[in-house]
N, C-alpha and C positions, 0 to 999 in steps of 0.2 A: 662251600659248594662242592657236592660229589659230582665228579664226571665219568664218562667208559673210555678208558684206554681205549681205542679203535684198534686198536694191534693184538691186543693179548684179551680184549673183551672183561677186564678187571675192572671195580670202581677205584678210582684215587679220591680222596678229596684234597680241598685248595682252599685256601684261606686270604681274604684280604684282596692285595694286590698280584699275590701268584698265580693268579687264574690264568690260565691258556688259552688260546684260541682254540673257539668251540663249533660245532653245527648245532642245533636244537631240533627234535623232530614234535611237529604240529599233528595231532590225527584225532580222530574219534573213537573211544573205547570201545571194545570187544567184550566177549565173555573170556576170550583165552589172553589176558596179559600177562605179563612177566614181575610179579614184585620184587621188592629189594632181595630178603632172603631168597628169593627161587634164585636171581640171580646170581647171587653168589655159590649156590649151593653146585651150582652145574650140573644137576641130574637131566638124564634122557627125557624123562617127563618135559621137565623145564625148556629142551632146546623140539621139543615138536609140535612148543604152543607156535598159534601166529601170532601172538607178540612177539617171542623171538624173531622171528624174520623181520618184523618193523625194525629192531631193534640191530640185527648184523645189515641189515640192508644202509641204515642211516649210519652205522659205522664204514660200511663199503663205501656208502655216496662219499663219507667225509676225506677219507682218507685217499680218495680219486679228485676231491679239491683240496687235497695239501693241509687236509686238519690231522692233526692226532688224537684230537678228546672228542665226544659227544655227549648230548644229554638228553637224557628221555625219563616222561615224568614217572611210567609208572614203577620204573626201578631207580629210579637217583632219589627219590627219597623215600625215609624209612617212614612208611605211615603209621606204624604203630608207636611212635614219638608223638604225643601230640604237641610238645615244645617243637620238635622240627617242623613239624606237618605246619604250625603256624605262621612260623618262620618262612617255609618256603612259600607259603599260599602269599605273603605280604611281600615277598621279593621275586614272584613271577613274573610280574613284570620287567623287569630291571633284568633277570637273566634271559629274555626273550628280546630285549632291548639291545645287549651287547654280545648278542651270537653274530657270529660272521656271517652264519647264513640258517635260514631256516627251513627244513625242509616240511613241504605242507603234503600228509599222506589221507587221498580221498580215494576210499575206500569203494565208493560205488558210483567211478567215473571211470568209464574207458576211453582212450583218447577216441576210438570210433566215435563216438556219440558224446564227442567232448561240446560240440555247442549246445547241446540240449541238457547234457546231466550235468554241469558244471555249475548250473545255478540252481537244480535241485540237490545238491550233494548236503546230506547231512551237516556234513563239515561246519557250513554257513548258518548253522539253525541253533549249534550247541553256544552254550553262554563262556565257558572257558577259551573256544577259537575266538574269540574276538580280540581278546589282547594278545593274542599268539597272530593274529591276523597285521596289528595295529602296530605292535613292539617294533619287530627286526626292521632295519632295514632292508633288505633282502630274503624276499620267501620266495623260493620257487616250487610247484605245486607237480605233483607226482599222481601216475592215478592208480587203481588197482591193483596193476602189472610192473608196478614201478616204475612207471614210461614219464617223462616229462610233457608237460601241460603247459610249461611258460612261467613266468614270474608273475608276482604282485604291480611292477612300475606297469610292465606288458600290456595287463590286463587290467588296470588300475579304473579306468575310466566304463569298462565294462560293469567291472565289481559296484563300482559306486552307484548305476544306474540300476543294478535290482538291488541292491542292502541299501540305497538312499544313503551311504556314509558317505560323508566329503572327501570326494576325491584329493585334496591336498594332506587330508588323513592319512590314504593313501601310499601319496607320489610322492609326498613334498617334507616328509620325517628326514629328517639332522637336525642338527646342532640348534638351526635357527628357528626351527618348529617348537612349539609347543598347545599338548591341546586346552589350554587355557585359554586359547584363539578362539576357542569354542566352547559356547555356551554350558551351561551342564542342563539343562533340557537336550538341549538338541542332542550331547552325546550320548545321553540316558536312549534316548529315539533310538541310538543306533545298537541297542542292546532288546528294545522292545518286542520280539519277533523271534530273539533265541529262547532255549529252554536248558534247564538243569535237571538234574539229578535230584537234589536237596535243593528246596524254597531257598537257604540260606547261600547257597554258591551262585545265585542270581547275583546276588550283593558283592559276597568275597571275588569273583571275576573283575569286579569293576574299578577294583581299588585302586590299583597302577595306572591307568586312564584319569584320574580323579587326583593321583599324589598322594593317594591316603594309605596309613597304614594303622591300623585298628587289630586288636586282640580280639580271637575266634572264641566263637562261644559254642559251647555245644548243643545241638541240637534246636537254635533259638528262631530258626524258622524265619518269618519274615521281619521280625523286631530285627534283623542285621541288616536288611533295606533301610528301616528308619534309621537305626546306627550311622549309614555309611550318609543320608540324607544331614546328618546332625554334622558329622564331623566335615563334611561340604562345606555348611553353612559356616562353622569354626575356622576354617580355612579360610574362605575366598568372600563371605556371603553371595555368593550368588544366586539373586533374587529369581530366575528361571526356574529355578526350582521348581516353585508355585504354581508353574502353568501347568502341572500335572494333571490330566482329565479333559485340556480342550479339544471341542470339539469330539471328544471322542465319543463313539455309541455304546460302549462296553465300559466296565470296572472289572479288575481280579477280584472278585466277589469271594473264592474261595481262600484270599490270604489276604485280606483287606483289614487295617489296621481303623477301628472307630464305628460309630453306631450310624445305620443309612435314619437318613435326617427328609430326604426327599426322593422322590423317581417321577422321571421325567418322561413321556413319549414321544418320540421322535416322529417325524412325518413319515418314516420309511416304515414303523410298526416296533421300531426297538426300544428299547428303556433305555434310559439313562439312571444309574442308580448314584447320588450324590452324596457321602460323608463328611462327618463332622473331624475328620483327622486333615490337618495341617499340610503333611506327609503321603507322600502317593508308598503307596504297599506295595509295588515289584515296579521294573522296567515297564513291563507292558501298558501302563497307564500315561506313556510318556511318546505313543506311537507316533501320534500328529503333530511331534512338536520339534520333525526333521529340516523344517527350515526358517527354524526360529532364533533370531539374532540378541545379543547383549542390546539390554533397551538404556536408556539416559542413568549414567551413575547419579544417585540421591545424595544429598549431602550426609542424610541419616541412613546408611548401610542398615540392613539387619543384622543384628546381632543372637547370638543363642546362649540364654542364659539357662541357670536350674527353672527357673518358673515358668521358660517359653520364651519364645521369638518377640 
C-alpha cells in the first residue's frame, strides 16, 4: 500500500503488517486531479490544480488528528500499472475498512444550505462512494470550504431515509457486523440509483460489499455485472439474486445482457421489457428490492456450474 507522508507530502509504501495509521479522503472527481507522477514530480503546475488542495487539506486534517500517512486515490496509485490498478480496485474496500478515519469531501454542499444540499450532493449518486460510504468506521463529511458537516454515526439515520441503505449499515459496522446479514438483492438496491464512469465500475465498486475479488478485464462493459453476479452465486448462493426486475417499471435496456422475450404495460402507460438472461445487467434493476429479506434456506442451494445454475 502507497501512502503521503503528511509532513513532507512524499509517497512511502508499506507492506504487509507495516501499515500505519491512516485518514482516507472520500470525494468526487474533478477535471483538475493530481496523478501519481504529477505528484511526485512537484511542479507548479501540479501544486495549482484543485486536486492538490484536496490532497494537502486531507493531509492538514490528518495530521491535526494525530495521523502521519494519508491516502487518496487519485495519486496513491500508479494507474498506468494495470497489475496495480487491479490490485488496488480488489482491496478498496479493505483499505477504506481500516482507515482510522475517513474524511468525506462534498464538493457542492455549503454548510449554509447544509439541509437541503446534503442529500442532493453528487457524492451520493457516484457508484465508487458507496463503499467509501460503507467501509470506515468513522466518516466525517466536509463541505466545499472544508467546514465540517458531522459524521456518518450522526447522520446515520438521516442518510438511511433518502439512500433506503440499512441504517445498521450504517451505525452498527465492527467486528460483529457483517453484510452477509444482508441479502445481495437488497444490497445490490443500495447501489441502484448511483452511476459510473464505465458500465464496468458499476460491478468493480461492489466487490468489497459482496467479499469478492475477481480479476479486471478490459473494457468488458456489463459482462463484469454478470461476472460479479456468478462469483456471488460461487460464494454464498444466494437465491436473491433472482428477484432482479420485481416490480420494476423500467430495464437497463441500453446494457442488458439477453434477447427481450416479452413487454408488458403497465396501468400507469410504461412497459415493462422482460429477458431471457438469468442475470440482472447493472444495479439498477434491483431498485425495489430494498426491503427484501433472506427467504427459507432450500435444502438444494443453487449451485453455478460451466452449463448454468
Amino acid at each position: 500500500m502507497r501512502l503521503i507522508n503528511c509532513s513532507t507530502l512524499q509517497l512511502e509504501d508499506f507492506i504487509g503488517r507495516d501499515i500505519p495509521a491512516y485518514a482516507i479522503l472520500s470525494h468526487t472527481w474533478g477535471r483538475a486531479e493530481v496523478s501519481f507522477a504529477e505528484l511526485n514530480s512537484a511542479a507548479a503546475s501540479t501544486k495549482s490544480k484543485d486536486g492538490y488542495k484536496k490532497i494537502t487539506f486531507t493531509c492538514e486534517q490528518a495530521i491535526e488528528d494525530n495521523l502521519q500517512y494519508a491516502w487518496v486515490d487519485t495519486c496513491c496509485i500508479d494507474k498506468s500499472s494495470s497489475a496495480e490498478l487491479s490490485e488496488a480496485i480488489n482491496s478498496m474496500f479493505q483499505w477504506y475498512q481500516r482507515s482510522t478515519v475517513c474524511y468525506a469531501y462534498l464538493s457542492d454542499v455549503t454548510l449554509e444550505e447544509f439541509q437541503t444540499e446534503f442529500v442532493r450532493s453528487r457524492w451520493f449518486t457516484r457508484s465508487w462512494t458507496l463503499q467509501e460510504l460503507l467501509a470506515p468506521d468513522h466518516v466525517t463529511f466536509f463541505d466545499q470550504s472544508w467546514k465540517r458537516l458531522g459524521t456518518k454515526i450522526k447522520h446515520a439515520a438521516w442518510i438511511s431515509q433518502f439512500t433506503r441503505i440499512d441504517e445498521e449499515a450504517l451505525s452498527g459496522y465492527g467486528d460483529d457486523y457483517s453484510f452477509d446479514l444482508v441479502c445481495a438483492a437488497r444490497r445490490m438496491s443500495w447501489a441502484s440509483h448511483r452511476e459510473a464512469s464505465r458500465v464496468e465500475d458499476a460491478a468493480y465498486a461492489l466487490l468489497g460489499i459482496f467479499y469478492i475479488n475477481m480479476p479486471l478485464l478490459c473494457s468488458e462493459g456489463s459482462m463484469a455485472f454478470i461476472r460479479l453476479q456468478e462469483e456471488i452465486f460461487k460464494r454464498s448462493g444466494d437465491q436473491s439474486l433472482l428477484a432482479w426486475g420485481i416490480d420494476s417499471l423500467e430495464v437497463d435496456e441500453e446494457n442488458a445482457i439477453g434477447v427481450p422475450i416479452d413487454v408488458a404495460e403497465n396501468c400507469d402507460g410504461h412497459y415493462t421489457v422482460y429477458y431471457n438472461s438469468l442475470m440482472a445487467s447493472s444495479p439498477k434493476e434491483f431498485g425495489n428490492c430494498y426491503d427484501l429479506d433472506y427467504g427459507i434456506i432450500t435444502a438444494s442451494p443453487f449451485i453455478l456450474i460451466s452449463g448454468g445454475l
